[in-house]
C-alpha positions, 0 to 999 in steps of 0.5 A: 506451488511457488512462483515463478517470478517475484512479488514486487510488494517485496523489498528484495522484488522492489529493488530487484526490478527498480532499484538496481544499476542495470534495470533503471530502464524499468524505473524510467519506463514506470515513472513516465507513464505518471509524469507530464511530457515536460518532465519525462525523463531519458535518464536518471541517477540513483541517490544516496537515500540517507533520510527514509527509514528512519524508524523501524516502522519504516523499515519494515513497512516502507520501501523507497530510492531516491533519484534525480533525471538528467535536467535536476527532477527529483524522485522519491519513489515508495513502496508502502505495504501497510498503513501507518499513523500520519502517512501524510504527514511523512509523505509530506516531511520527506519530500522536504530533503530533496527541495533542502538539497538543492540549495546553493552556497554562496549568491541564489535566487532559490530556483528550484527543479520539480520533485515528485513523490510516487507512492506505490500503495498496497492499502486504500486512503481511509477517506477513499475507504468511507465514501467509496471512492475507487480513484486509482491515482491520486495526484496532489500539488498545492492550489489556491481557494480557487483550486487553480494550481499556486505551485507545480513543482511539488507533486505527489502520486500516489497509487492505491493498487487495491482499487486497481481491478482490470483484467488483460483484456481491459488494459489500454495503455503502458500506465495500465499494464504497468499498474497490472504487473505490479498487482499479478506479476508473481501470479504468472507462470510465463509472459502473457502476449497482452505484455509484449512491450519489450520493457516487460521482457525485461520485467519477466527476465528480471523478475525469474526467481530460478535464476537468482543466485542461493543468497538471493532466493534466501533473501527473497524468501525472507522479504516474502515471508515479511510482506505475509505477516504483515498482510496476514496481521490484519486478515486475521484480526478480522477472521478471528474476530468475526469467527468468535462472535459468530459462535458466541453471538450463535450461543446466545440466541440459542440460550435465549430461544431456550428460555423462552421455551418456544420455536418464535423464541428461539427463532427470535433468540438467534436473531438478537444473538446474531446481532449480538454477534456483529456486534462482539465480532467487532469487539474482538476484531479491535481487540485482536488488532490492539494485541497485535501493536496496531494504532486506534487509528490504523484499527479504524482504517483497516476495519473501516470503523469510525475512530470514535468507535474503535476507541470507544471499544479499545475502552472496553477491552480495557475495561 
């Protein structure tokens, strides 16, 4: 059955709902409920976005405007469907454009406004990931050895939106249904009366794919065939890797119990098989991933193995 509204982890929805002229409103409603009252913004202006996307990794996995608020904030908002090598590191680069942008010709004392980068995250921070950290929002400014606050006006947010599990009857407040809507938007079929805030009328209206024009119902459905393949690389490095050393590991242990001639043998033999199996589903899981162009460190992410390890198996897949 195809949805009724879009998916909002697409390019085409992302812009559809906060990145166009007449549904900043939506934009507005969603940065406040991430921002402290002193920087609560009434009004906002889109920039022109000349630095983001520079590569073609960007492109495809990275979704982002740029804005500043009536009183100078600058906003980098981001969406960021996949994981990608030194995401830090291009978090923190790209933040630098909106501080450069700021100065001023001639006499300046370098006072600068706030800037904000929002990264919205459909994948989990890979030291979230080891120790088992559930944190929804990450909210990160430079501090001293103290941990007091040295500098407040840079501020990353970032949302990791798979760690984000409350139904509609646990949402306390407009932050939780608006990290609800980002999650199952494309998952409803009309409003549900726990959103009945009339900026989520408007989502719901904007959102309605039977009302986009042909152009744009193409374009969706190519932005939404985009997100899948990139969500399904991972998924299916997995899958496969695991159905295939299952089997094979399965074949082993009953060549083994065969060998031995005796029903403990063959017990025994499936169970050594079975760790064989766990440990060639990992193999091929890593192999699958390195066919498909992801980095040593990504693989590590995404199966949650140490990146020792992955290399130490990249190494045997070389082999």
């Amino acid at each position: 059955m195809q949805d009724v509204f879009v998916n909002p982890f697409t390019d085409f929805g992302f812009k559809k709902l906060f990145g166009e002229e007449p549904n900043k409103d939506l934009l507005i409603s969603f940065l406040n409920t991430l921002l402290p009252d002193k920087h609560q913004i009434a009004s906002l202006q889109y920039s022109k976005n000349e630095h983001q996307g520079a590569t073609a990794l960007d492109r495809k996995a990275i979704f982002d405007l740029s804005c500043k608020s009536a009183t100078g904030e600058r906003f980098i908002v981001e969406l960021q469907k996949a994981k990608q090598n030194f995401f830090k590191d291009r978090s923190v680069y790209y933040a630098t454009f909106p501080i450069q942008e700021q100065a001023q010709r001639g006499e300046w004392d370098f006072q600068l406004a706030a800037v904000y980068t929002i990264g919205i995250l459909d994948f989990v921070f890979d030291e979230d990931a080891k120790t088992g950290d559930q944190e929804v929002i990450h909210a990160i400014q430079l501090k001293n050895q103290h941990g007091r606050v040295f500098y407040d006006k840079l501020t990353f947010i970032y949302l990791t939106l798979p760690h984000f599990r409350k139904t509609l009857a646990q949402l306390d407040n407009l932050q939780d249904k608006w990290l609800y809507v980002f999650r199952h938007l494309h998952e409803f079929d009309d409003i549900p009366p726990e959103l009945k805030e009339d900026v989520f009328a408007k989502v719901f209206a904007v959102a309605k794919i039977a009302k986009f024009s042909r152009s744009e119902q193409t374009a969706y459905r190519d932005s939404l065939k985009y997100y899948w393949d990139l969500k399904n690389v991972t998924d299916t490095a997995w899958e496969e890797g695991h159905e295939r050393g299952r089997k094979q590991g399965l074949e082993e242990g009953r060549e083994q119990g065969r060998e031995q001639g005796i029903k403990q043998g063959l017990e025994t033999g499936v169970e050594i098989g079975l760790e064989k199996g766990i440990a060639k589903t990992r193999l091929l899981a890593v192999q699958n991933a390195h066919n498909m162009g992801l980095s040593a460190e990504t693989i590590a992410g995404v199966l949650q193995l140490e990146l020792a390890e992955v290399e130490r198996l990249l190494a045997q897949v070389n082999n």
